[in-house]
C-alpha atoms as a printed R data frame, in Angstrom:
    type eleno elety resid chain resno        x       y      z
1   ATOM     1    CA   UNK     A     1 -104.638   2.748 47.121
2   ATOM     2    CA   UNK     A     2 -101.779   2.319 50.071
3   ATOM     3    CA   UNK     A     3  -99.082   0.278 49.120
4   ATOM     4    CA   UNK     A     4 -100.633  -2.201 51.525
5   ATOM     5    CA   UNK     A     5 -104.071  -2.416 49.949
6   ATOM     6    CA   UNK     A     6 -102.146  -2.977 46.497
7   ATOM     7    CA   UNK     A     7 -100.476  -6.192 47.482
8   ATOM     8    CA   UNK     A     8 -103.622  -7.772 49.350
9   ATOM     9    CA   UNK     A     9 -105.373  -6.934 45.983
10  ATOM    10    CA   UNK     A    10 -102.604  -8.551 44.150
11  ATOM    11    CA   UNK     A    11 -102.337 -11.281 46.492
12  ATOM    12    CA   UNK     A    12 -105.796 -12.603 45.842
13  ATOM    13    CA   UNK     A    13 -105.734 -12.310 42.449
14  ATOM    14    CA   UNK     A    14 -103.056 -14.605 42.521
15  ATOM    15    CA   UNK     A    15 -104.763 -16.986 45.164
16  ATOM    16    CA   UNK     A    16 -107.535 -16.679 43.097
17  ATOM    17    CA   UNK     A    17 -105.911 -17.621 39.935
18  ATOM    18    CA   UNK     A    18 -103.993 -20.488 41.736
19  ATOM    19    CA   UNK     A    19 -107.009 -21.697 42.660
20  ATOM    20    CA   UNK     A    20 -108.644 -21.295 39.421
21  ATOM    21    CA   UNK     A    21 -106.319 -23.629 37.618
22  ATOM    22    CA   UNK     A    22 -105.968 -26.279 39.594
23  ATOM    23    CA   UNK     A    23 -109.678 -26.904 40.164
24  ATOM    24    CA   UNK     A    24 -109.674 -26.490 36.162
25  ATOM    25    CA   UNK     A    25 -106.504 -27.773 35.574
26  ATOM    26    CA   UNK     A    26 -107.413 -31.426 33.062
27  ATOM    27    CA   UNK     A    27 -110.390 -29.155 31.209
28  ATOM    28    CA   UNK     A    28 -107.160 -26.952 30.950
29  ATOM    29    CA   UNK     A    29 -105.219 -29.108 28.583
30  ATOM    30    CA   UNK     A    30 -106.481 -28.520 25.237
31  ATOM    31    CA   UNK     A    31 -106.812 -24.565 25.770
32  ATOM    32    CA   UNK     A    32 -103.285 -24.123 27.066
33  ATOM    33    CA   UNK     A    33 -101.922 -26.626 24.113
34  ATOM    34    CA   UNK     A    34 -104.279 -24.160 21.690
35  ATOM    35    CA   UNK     A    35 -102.149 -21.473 23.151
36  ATOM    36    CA   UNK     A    36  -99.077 -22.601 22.722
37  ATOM    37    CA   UNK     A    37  -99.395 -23.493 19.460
38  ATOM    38    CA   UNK     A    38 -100.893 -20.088 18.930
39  ATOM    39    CA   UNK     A    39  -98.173 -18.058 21.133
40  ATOM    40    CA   UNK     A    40  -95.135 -20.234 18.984
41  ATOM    41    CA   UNK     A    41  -96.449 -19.629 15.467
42  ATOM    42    CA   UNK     A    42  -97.509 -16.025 15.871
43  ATOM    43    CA   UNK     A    43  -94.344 -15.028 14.651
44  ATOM    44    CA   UNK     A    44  -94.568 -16.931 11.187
45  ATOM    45    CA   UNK     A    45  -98.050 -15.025 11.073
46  ATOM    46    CA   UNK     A    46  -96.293 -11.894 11.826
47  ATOM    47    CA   UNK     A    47  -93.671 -12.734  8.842
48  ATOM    48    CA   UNK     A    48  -96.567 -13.081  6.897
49  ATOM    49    CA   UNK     A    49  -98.412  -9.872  7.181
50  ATOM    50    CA   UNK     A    50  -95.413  -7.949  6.606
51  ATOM    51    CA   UNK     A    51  -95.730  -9.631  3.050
52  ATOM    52    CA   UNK     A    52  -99.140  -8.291  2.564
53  ATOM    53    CA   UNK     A    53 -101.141 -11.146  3.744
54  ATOM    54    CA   UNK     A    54 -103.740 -10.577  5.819
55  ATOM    55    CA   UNK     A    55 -103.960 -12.177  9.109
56  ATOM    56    CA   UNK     A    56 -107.254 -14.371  8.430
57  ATOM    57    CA   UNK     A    57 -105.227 -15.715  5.420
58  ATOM    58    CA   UNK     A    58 -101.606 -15.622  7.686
59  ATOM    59    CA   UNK     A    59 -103.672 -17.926 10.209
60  ATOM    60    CA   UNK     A    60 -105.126 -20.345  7.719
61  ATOM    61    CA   UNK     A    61 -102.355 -20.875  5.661
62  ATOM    62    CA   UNK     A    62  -99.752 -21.726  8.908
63  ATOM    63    CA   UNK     A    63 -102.546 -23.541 11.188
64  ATOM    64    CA   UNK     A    64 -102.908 -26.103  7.681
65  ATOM    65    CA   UNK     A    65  -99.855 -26.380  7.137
66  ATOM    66    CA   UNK     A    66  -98.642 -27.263 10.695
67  ATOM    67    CA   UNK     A    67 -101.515 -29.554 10.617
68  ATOM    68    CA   UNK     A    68 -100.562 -31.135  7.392
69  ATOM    69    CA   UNK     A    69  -96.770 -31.709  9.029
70  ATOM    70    CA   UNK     A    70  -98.552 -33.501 11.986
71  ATOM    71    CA   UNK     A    71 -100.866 -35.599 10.195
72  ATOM    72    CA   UNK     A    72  -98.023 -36.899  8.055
73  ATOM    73    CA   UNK     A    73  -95.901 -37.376 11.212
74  ATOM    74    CA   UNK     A    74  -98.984 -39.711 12.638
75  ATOM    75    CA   UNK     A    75  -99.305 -41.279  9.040
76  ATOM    76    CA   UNK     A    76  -95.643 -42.244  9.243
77  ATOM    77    CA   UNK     A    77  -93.662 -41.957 12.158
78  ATOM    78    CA   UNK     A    78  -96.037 -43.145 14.922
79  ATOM    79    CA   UNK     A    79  -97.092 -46.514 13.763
80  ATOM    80    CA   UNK     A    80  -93.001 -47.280 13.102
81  ATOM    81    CA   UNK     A    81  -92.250 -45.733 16.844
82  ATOM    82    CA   UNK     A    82  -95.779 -47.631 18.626
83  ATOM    83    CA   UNK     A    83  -94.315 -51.189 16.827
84  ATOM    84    CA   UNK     A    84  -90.674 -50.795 18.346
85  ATOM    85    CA   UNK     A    85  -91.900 -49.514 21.661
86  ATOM    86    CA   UNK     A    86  -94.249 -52.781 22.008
87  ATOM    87    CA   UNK     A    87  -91.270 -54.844 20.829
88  ATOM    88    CA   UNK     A    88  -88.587 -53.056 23.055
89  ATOM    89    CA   UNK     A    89  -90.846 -53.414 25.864
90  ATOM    90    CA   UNK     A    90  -91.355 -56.841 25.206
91  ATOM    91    CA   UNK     A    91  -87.529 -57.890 24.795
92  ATOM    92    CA   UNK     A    92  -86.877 -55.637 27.875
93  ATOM    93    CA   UNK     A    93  -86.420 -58.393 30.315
94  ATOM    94    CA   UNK     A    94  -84.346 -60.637 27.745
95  ATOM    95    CA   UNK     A    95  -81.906 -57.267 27.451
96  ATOM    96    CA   UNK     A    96  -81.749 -57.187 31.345
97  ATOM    97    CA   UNK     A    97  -80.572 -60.770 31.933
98  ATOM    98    CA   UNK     A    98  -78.544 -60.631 29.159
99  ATOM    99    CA   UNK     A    99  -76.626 -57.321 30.414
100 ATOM   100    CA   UNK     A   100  -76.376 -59.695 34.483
101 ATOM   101    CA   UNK     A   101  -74.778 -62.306 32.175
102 ATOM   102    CA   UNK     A   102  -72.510 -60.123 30.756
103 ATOM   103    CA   UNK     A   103  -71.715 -58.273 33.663
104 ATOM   104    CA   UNK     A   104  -71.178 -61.150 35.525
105 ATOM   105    CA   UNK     A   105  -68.756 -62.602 32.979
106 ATOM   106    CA   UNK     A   106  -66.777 -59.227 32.428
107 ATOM   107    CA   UNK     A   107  -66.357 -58.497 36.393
108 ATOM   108    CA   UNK     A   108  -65.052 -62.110 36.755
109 ATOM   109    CA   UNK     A   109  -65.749 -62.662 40.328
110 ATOM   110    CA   UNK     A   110  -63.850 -59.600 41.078
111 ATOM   111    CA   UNK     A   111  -67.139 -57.197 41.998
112 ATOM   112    CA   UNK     A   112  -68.947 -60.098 43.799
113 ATOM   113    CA   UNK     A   113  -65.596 -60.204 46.359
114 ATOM   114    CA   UNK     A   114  -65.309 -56.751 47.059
115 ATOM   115    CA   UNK     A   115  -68.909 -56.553 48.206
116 ATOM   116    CA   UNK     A   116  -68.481 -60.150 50.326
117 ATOM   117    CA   UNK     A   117  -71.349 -61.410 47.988
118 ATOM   118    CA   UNK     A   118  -71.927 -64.465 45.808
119 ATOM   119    CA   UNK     A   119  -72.075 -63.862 41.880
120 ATOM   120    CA   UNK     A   120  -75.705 -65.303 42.251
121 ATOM   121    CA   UNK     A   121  -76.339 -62.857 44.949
122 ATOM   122    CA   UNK     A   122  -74.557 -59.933 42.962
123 ATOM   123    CA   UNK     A   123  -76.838 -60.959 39.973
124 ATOM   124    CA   UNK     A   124  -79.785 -61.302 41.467
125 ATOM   125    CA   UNK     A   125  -78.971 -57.703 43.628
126 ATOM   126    CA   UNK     A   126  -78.935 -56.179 40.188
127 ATOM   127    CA   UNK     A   127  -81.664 -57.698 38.832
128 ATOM   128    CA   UNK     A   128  -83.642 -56.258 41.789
129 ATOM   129    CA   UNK     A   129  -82.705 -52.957 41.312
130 ATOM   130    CA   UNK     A   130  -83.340 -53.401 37.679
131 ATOM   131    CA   UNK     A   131  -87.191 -54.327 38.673
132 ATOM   132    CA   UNK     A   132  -87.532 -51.776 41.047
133 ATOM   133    CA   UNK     A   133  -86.449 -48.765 38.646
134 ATOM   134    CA   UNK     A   134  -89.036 -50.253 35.851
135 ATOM   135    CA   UNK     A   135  -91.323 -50.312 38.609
136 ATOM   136    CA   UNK     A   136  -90.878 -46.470 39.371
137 ATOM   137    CA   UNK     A   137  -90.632 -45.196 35.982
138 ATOM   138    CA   UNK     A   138  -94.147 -47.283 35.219
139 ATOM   139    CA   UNK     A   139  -95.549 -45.448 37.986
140 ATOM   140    CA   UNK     A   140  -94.500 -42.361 36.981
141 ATOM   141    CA   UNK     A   141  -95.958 -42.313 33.767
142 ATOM   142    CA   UNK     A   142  -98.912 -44.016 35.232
143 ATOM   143    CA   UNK     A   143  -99.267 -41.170 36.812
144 ATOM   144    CA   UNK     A   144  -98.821 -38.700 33.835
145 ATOM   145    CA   UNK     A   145 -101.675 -40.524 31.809
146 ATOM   146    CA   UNK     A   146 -104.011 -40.435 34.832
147 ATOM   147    CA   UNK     A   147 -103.645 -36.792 35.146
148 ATOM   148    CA   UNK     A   148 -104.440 -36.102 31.465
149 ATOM   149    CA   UNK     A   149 -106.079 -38.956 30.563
150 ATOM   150    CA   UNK     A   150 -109.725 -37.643 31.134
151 ATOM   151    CA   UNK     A   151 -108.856 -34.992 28.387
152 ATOM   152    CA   UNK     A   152 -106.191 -35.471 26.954
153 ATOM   153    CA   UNK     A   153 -107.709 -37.786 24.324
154 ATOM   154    CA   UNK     A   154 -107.867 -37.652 20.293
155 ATOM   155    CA   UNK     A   155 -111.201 -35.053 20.646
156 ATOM   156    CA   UNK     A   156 -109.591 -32.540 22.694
157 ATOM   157    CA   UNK     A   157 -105.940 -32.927 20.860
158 ATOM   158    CA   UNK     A   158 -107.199 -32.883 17.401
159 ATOM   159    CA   UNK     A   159 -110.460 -30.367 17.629
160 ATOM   160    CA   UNK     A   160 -110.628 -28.664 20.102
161 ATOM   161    CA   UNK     A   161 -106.784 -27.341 20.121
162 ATOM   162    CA   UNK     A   162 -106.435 -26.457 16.568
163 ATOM   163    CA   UNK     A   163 -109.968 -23.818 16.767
164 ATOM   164    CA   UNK     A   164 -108.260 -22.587 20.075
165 ATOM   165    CA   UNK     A   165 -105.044 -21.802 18.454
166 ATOM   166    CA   UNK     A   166 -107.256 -20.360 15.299
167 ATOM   167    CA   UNK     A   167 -108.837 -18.023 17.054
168 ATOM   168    CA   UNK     A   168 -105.850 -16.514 19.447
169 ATOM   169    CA   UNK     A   169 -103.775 -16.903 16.833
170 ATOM   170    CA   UNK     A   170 -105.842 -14.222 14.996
171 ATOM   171    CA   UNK     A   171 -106.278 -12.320 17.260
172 ATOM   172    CA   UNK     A   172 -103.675 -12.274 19.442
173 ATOM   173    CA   UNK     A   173 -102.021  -8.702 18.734
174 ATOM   174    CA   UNK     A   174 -104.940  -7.457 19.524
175 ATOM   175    CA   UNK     A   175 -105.248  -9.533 22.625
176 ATOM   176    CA   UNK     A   176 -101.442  -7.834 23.566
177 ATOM   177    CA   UNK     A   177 -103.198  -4.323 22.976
178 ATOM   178    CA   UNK     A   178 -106.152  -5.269 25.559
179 ATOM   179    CA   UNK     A   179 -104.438  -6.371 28.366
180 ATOM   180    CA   UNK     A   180 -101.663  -3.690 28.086
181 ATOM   181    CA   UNK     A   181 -104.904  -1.050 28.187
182 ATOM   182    CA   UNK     A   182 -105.502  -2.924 31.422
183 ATOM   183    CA   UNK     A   183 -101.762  -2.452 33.024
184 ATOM   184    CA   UNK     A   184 -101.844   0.179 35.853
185 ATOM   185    CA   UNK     A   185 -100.679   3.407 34.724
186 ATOM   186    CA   UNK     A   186  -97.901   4.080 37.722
187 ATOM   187    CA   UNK     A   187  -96.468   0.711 36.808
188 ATOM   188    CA   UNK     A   188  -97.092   0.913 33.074
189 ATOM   189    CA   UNK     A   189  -93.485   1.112 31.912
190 ATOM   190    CA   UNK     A   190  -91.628  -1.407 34.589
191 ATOM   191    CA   UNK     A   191  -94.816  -4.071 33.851
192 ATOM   192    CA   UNK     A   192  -94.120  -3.773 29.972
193 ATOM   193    CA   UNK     A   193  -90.465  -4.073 30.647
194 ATOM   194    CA   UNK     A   194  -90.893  -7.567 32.699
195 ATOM   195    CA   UNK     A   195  -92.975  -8.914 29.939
196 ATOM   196    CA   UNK     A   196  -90.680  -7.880 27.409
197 ATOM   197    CA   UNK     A   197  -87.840 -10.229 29.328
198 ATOM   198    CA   UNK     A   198  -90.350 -13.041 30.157
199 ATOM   199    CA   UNK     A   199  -91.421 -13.179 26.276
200 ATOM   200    CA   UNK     A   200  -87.749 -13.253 25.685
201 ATOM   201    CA   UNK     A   201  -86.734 -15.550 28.179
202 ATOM   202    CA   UNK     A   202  -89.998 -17.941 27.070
203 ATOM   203    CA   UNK     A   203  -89.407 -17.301 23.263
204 ATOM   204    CA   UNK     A   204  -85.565 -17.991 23.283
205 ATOM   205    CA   UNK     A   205  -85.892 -21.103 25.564
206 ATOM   206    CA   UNK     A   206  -89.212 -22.896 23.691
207 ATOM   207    CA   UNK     A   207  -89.068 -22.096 20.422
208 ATOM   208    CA   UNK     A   208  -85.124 -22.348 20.086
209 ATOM   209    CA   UNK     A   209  -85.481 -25.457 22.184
210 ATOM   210    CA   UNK     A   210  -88.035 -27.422 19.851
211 ATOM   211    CA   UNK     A   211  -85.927 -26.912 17.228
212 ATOM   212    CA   UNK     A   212  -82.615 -28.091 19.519
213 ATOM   213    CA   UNK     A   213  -84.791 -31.342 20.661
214 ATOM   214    CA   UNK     A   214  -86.319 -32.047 16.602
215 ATOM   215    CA   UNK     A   215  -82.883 -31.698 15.098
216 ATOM   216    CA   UNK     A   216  -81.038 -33.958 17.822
217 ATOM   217    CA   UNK     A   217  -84.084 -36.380 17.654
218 ATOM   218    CA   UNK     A   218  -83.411 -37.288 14.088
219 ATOM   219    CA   UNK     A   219  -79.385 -36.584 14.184
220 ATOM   220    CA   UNK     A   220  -79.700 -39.739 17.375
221 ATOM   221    CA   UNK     A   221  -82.710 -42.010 15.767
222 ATOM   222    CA   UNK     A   222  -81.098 -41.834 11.821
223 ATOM   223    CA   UNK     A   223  -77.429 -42.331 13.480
224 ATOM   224    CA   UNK     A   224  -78.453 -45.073 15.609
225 ATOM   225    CA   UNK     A   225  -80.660 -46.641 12.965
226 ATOM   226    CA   UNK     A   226  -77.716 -46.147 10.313
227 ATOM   227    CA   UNK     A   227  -75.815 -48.297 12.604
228 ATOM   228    CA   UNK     A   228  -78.179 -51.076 12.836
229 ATOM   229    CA   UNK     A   229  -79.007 -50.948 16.797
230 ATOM   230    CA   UNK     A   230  -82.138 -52.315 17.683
231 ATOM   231    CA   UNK     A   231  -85.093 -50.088 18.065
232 ATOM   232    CA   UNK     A   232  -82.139 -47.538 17.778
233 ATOM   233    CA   UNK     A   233  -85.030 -44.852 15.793
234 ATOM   234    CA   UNK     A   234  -87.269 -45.065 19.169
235 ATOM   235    CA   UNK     A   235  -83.860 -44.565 21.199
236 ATOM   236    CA   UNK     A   236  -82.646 -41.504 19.272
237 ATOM   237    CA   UNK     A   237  -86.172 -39.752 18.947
238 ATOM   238    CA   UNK     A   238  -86.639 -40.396 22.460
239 ATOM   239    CA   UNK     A   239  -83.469 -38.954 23.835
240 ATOM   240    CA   UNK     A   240  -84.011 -36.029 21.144
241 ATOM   241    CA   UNK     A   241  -87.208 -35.265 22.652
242 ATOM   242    CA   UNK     A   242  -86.483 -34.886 26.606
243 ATOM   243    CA   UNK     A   243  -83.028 -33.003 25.426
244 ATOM   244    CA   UNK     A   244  -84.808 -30.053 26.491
245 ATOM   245    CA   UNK     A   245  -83.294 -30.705 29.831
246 ATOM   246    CA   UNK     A   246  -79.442 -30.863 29.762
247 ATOM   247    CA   UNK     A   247  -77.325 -33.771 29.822
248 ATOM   248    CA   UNK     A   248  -80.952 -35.914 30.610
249 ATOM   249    CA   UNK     A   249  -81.999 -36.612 26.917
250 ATOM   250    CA   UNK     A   250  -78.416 -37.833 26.093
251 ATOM   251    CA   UNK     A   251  -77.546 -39.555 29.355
252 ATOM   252    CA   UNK     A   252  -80.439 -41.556 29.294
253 ATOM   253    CA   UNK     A   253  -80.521 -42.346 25.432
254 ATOM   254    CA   UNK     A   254  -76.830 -43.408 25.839
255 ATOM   255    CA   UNK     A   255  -77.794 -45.283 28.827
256 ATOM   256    CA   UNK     A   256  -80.272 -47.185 26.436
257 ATOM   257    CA   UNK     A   257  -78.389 -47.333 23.959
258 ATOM   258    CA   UNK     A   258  -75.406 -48.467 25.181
259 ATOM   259    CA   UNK     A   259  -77.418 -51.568 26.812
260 ATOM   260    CA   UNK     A   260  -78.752 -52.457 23.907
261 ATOM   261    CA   UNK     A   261  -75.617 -52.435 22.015
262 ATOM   262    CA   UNK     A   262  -73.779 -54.379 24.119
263 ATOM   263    CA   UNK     A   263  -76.500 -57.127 24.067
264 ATOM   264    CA   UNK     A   264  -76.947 -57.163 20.083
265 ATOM   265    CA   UNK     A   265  -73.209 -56.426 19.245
266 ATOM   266    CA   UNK     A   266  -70.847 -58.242 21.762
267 ATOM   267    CA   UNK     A   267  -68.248 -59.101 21.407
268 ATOM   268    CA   UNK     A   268  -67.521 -56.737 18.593
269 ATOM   269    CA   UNK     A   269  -66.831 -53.921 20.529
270 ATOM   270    CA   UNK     A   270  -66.273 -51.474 17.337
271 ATOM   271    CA   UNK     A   271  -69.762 -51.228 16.998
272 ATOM   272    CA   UNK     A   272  -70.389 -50.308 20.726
273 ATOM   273    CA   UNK     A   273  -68.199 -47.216 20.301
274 ATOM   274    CA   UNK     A   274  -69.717 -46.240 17.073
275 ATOM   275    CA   UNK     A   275  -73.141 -46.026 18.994
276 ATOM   276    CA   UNK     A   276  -71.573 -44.145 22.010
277 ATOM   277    CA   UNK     A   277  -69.480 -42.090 19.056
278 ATOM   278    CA   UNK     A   278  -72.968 -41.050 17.998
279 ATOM   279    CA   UNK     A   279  -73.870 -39.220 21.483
280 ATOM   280    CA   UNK     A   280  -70.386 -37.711 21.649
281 ATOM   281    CA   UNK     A   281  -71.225 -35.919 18.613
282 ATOM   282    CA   UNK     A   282  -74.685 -34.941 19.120
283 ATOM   283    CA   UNK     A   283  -73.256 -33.549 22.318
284 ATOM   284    CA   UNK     A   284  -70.458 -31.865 20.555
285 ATOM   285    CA   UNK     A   285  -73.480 -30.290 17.979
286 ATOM   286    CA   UNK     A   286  -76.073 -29.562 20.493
287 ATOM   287    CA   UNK     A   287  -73.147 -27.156 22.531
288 ATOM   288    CA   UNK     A   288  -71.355 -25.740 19.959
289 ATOM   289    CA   UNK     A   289  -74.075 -25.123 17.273
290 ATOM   290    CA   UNK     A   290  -77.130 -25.458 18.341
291 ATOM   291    CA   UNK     A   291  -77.753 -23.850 21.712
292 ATOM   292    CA   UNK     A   292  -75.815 -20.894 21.115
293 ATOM   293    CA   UNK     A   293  -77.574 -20.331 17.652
294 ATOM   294    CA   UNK     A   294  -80.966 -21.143 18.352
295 ATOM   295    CA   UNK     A   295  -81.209 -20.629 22.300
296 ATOM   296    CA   UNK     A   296  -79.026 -18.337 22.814
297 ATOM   297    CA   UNK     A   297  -76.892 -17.437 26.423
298 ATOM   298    CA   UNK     A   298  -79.499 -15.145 27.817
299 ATOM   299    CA   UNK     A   299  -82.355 -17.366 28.379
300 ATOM   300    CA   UNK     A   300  -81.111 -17.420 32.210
301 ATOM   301    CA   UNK     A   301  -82.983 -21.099 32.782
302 ATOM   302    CA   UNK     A   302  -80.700 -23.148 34.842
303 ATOM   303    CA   UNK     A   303  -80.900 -27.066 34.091
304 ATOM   304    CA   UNK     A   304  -81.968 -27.380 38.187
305 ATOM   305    CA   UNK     A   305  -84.541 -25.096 38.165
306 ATOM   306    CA   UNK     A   306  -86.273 -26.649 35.288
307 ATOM   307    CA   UNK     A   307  -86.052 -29.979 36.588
308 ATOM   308    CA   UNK     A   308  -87.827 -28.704 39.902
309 ATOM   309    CA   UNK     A   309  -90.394 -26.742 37.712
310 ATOM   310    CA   UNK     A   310  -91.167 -29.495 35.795
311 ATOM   311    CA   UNK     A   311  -91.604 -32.521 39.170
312 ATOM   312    CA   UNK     A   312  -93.745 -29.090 41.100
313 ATOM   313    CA   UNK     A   313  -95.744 -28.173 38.363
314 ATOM   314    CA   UNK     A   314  -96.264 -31.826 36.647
315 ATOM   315    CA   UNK     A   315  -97.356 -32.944 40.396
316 ATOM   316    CA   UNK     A   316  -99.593 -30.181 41.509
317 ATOM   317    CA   UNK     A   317 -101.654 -29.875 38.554
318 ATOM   318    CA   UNK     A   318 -100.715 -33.086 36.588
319 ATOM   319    CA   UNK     A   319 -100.135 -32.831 32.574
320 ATOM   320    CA   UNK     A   320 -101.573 -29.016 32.223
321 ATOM   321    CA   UNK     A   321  -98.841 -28.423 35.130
322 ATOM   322    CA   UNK     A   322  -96.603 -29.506 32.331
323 ATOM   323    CA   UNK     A   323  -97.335 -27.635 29.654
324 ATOM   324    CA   UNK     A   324  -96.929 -24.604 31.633
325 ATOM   325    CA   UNK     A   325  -93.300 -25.420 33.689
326 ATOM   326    CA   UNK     A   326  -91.223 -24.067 31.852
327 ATOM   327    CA   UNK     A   327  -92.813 -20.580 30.661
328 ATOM   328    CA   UNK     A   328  -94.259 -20.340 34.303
329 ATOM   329    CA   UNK     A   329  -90.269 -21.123 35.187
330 ATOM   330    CA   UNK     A   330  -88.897 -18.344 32.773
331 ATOM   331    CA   UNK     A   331  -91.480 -15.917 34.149
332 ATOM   332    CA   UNK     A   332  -90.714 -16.363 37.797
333 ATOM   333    CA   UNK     A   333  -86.788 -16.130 36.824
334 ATOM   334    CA   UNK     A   334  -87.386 -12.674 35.477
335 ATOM   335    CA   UNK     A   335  -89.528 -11.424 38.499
336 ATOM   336    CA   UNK     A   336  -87.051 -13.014 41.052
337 ATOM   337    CA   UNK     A   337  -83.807 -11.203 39.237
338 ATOM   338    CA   UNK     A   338  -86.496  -8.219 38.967
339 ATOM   339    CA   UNK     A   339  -86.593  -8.809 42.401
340 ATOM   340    CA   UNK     A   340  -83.320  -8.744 43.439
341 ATOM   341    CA   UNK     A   341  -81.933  -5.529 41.837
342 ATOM   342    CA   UNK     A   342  -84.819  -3.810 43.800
343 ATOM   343    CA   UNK     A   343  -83.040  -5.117 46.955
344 ATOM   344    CA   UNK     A   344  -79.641  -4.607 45.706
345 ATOM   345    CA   UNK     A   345  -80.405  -0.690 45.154
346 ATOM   346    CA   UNK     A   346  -82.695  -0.650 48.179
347 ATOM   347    CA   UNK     A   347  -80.793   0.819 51.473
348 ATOM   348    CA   UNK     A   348  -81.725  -2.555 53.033
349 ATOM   349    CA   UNK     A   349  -78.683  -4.194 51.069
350 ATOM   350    CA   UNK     A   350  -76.524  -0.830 50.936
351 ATOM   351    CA   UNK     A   351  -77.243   0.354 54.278
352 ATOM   352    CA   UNK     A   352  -77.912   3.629 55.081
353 ATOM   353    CA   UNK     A   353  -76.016   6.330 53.102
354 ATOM   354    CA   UNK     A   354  -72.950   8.262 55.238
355 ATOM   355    CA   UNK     A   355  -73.021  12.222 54.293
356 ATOM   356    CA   UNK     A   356  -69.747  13.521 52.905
357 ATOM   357    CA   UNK     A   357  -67.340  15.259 55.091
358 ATOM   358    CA   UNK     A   358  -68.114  18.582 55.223
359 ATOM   359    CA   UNK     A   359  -64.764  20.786 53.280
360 ATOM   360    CA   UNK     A   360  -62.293  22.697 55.813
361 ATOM   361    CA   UNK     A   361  -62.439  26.320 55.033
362 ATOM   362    CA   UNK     A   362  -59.822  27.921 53.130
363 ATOM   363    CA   UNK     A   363  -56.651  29.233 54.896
364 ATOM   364    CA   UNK     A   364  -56.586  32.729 54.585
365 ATOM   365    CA   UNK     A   365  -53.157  33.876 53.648
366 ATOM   366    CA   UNK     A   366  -51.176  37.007 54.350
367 ATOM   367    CA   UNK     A   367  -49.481  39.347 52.050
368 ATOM   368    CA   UNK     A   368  -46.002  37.863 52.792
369 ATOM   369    CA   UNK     A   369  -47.580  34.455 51.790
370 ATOM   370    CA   UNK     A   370  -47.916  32.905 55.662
């Protein structure tokens, strides 16, 4: 095949995959979750086998126990997280006129003058925007639901995932061995190369980063609850859980947070900076200790790219587009870096390549030494 022929061919199987998944994409949900769960625990079956289980038994033992852990997590956790997200949402609007009175009270006329506006009108200003950012964020996860909400139910979550994940969890090595059989044989060695990085670049990022968003879940929800802060456990697991982007997680929780506190604990302002104390040093952890032991420097995902892989994907194929943003994300990183040391060795960055000067032939010297 021309070189031509090779990227139509790979063209439309890329159209064609496109295509594929999106028409697919909410029947997608519980087979990609099945996969993930299968791709992220295939190394504790691997650890397994090398101590003389065999994979049937690797597969059974880690798929019940990981169910086990998430059973007892829905046992306990949810019902205490479902009663103080009713409750916060409830007490939401008594927070936000609280926070205009306080405001108002702190500012002392001051903010209202520099504007050229009324308190009233500086209250109510702020109480607008405060409506129309609930407003938003409702419709954004409005929007979530809807995409995943025809599938995305207890069936598909709690059956149909965990016999997914049984079966390409034992069989995935073999699975490997297939498709590299299939890899063309020019392009054997540079394919298995890129897949080496992208399994690096996906294993260091999602794996290490579950572990980064778990431990700075509980380090935020015990801290906060420790404290006393109102519905400070649903603060701290929620700003533990969206940590996976940078800075997000903890701006937001703190953002939270710090409303809350202010409400409940003012005008004892000790307690305030205890509760923004307790992001400072979950920031301080997640830097210094956890990203560089379990992420790692080399994952190569920059915090903007994710965010735009995340909106893209979550908006053209709804909640399956989010369970595959970030690998997908990874993946294209590698190819576009791929990508551009082709270029940079290519002579359309060096330019073509000057010949050497030809050497001046030696001077033939006399006897006398002219």
């Amino acid at each position: 095949m021309t070189l031509k022929q090779q990227v139509n061919f790979w063209a439309l199987a890329f159209a064609g995959f496109i295509a594929f998944f999106y028409v697919f994409s909410d029947v997608l949900v519980p087979f990609l979750a099945g996969m993930a769960l299968a791709y992220l625990l295939d190394p504790v079956a691997d650890w397994f086998e090398r101590r003389g289980f065999s994979r049937t038994v690797a597969t059974l033992l880690i798929l019940g126990l990981f169910i086990l852990v998430v059973l007892m997590v829905l046992v306990v956790a949810i019902p205490i997280l479902a009663d103080q997200s009713a409750a916060f949402i409830e007490r939401l609007p008594t927070y936000a006129t609280r926070l205009q009175d306080l405001f108002a009270q702190f500012s002392d006329g001051r903010i209202s003058r520099m504007l050229g506006i009324t308190r009233e009108e500086l209250q109510a200003r702020i109480g607008e925007f405060a409506g129309q950012g609930a407003q938003v964020l409702a419709r954004i996860l409005q929007e979530l639901w809807r995409g995943g909400q025809a599938i995305v139910s207890v069936l598909s979550l709690l059956v149909i995932t965990p016999v997914v994940a049984f079966y390409l969890l034992y069989d995935w090595d073999h699975m490997v061995d297939r498709i590299d059989s299939w890899l063309p044989r020019p392009h054997r060695d540079t394919i298995r190369d890129l897949a080496r990085q992208m399994d690096a670049a996906v294993a260091g990022f999602v794996r290490g980063q579950i572990s980064v968003c778990v431990i700075l879940g509980l380090f935020y929800g015990i801290g906060l609850s420790l404290l006393g802060l109102n519905f400070g456990l649903l603060i701290g697991v929620g700003a533990g859980l969206i940590s996976f982007i940078p800075y997000v997680g903890s701006g937001l929780g703190l953002l939270v947070a710090g409303g809350v506190a202010v409400v409940q604990f003012w005008p004892e302002w000790p307690w305030v900076a205890a509760v923004f104390a307790v992001f400072m040093v979950g920031q301080i952890l997640e830097g210094y200790v956890l990203q560089p032991n379990l992420v790692g420097r080399s994952v190569g995902l920059h915090p903007v790219w994710l965010m735009f892989a995340l909106l893209a994907f979550g908006s053209l194929f709804g909640f399956a587009g989010l369970l595959i943003a970030v690998p997908a994300a990874a993946s294209v990183g590698v190819l576009f870096r791929f990508a551009l040391s082709q270029y940079m060795a290519s002579p359309i960055y060096t330019g073509p390549q000057a010949k050497a000067p030809e050497a001046a032939p030696p001077v033939e010297r006399t006897a006398s030494g002219e």
